[in-house]
N, C-alpha and C positions, 0 to 999 in steps of 0.2 A: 357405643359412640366412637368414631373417627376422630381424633385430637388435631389430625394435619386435613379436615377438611371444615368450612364453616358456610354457613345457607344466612344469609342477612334475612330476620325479620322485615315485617311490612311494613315498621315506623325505620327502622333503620335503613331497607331499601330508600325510602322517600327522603330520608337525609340525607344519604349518599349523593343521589341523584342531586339536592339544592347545592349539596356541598360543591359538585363539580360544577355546576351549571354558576354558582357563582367564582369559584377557580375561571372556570371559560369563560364567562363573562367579564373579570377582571384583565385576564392574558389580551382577549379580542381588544378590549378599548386601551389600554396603555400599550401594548406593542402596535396593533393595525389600524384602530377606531372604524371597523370593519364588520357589520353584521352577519358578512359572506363567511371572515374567520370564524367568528363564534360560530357558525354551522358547520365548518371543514374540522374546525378540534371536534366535536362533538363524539366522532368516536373512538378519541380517546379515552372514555369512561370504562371501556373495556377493560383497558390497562389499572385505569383509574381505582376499580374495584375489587380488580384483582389483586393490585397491591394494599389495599385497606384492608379485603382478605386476610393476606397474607400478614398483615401489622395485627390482628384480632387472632391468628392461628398462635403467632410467635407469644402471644400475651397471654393464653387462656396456656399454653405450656408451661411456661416459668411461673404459672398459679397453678399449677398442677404440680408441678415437681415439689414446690415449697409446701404444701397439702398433702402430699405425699411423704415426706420428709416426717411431719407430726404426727401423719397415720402411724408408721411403722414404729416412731417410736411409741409408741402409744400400745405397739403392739407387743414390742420389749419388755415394755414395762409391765404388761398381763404375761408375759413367758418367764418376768422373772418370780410372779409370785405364785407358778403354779401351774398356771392354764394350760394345755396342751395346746400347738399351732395355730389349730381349725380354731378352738372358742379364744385364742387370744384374740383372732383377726374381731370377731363380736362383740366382744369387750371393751378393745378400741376401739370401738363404733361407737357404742354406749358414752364412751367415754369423751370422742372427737362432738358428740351430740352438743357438749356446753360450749363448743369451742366454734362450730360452723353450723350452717341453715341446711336443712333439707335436700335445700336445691343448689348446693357446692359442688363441684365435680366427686373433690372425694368423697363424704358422704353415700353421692350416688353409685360411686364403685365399691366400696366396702357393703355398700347396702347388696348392691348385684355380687358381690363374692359372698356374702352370707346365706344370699336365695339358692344359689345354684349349690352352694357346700350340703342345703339341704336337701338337695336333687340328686349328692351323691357326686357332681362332678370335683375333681381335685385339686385341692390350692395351687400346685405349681403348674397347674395348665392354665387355672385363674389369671395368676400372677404374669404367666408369657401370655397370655392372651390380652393383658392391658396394658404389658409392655410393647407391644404388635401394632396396637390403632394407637399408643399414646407417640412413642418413638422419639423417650425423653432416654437421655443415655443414664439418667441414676438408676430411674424403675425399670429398664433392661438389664443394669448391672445386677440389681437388687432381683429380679426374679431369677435370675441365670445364675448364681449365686447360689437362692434356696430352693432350685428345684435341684443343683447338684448333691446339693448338705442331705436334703429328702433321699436321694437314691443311695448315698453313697453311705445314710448313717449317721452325718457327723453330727457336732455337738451346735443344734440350731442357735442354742441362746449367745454363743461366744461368736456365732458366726454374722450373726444379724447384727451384735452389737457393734464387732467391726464393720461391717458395711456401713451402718447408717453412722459413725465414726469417719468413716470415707467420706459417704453424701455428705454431710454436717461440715467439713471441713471444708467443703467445696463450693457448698451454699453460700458461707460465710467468705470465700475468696469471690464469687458471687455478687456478693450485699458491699463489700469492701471497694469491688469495681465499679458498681452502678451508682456507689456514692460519688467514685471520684470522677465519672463521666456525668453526672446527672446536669451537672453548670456546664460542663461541654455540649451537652445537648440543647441547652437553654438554649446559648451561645448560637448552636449552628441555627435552630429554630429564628435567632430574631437578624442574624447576616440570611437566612433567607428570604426574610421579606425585607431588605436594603434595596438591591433592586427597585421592587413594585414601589417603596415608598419616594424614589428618587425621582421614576415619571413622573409621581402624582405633583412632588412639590415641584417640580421642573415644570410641567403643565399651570400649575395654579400663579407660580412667579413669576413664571415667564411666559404667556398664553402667544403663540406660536411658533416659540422658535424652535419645536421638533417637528414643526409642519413638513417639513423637507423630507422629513422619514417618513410621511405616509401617503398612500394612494397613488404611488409609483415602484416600479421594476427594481429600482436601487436599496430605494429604501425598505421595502419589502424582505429583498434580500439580506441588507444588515439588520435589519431585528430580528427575522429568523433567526441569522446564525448566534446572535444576543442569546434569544430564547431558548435556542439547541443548549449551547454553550451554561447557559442557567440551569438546565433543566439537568446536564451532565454534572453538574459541579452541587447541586443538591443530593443528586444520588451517592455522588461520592463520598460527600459530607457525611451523608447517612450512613455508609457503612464503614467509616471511620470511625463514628463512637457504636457502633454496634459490633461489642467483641464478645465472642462467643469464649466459654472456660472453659 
């Protein structure tokens, strides 16, 4: 499985598609009250779903990295009482069993590193090969890491422990940040529908005095550049509280 690509099911295709058609439908009637616009945005949904995409690629990663995080330790914990490499990775499966569903990401990779270890292929090709389609920087540090320790000899259990000491520490600078943005995202979530709320009540208070703005050359032209200028100032928003560690 690809981590940095994602295929929308058929019920979520079909929300997708209500979600924008109500986005469009709301933009056409408060900026143009224009049936022509809602047809001329339309394909924007290209965009539209690319970046929904990309919002479901970023989220199935940082539940991957933190899934990944308790595998290994889990896998620590089978190397410190014994286990050789290959049956701790098993062990910690066994063990991640009480803790996640079947159908988790991790689960399904510890499950595919224990098929193929019985196929004879080798943990640290495993390991770079899910650090490759996942393209999180823990589980790239962490395989590059122990497939050096595997060549070179060293002492795995002192090695792994400091790694995931590293991850651990980073996680937690991680969880420390998303707490203190989490009201900043509220925040930018509810100043982005200020805007749309201000036509509706300006409409409903005042029923025609934005008439002027629509179904002319002028007015046309300043709600676009309104809309441009919205649409720039949302994105920006958005990647102001979206900080990467």
């Amino acid at each position: 499985m690809d981590y940095n690509q994602y295929n929308f099911t058929g019920k979520q295709w079909i929300y997708q598609v209500l979600l924008y058609g109500v986005i469009d439908g709301a933009v056409s009637i408060l900026f143009y009250r224009s049936f022509l616009a809602f047809m001329v945005l339309l394909p924007g949904f290209f965009f539209f779903q690319k970046q929904r995409k990309g919002d479901y690629i970023l989220a199935g990663k940082k539940e991957l990295s933190k899934q990944f995080l308790t595998g290994i330790q889990a896998v620590s914990a089978a190397l410190s009482v014994g286990y050789s490499v290959e049956n701790a990775f098993e062990e910690a499966l066994e063990d991640m069993e009480r803790v996640y569903e079947n159908d988790d990401m991790i689960m399904k990779e510890f499950t595919h590193i224990r098929n193929q270890l019985k196929l004879n292929h080798t943990l640290e090709n495993l390991l770079l090969d899910l650090a490759k389609r996942s393209r999180i920087e823990e589980i790239e540090n962490f395989a590059e890491v122990f497939s050096a320790a595997k060549r070179t000899g060293g002492d795995l259990i002192t090695i792994i422990r400091n790694t995931i000491l590293c991850i651990s520490q980073k996680e937690e600078t991680k969880m420390e940040i998303e707490t203190c943005l989490s009201a900043k995202r509220l925040e930018q979530k509810i100043m982005s529908g200020v805007p749309f709320m201000i036509l509706i009540y300006v409409g409903i208070a005042s029923p025609g005095f934005l008439d002027v703005m629509y179904h002319n050359p002028a007015g046309i032209c300043i709600m676009s550049l309104c809309l441009i200028t919205y649409g720039a100032a949302y994105m920006w928003g958005k990647k102001i509280v979206d900080i990467e560690v």
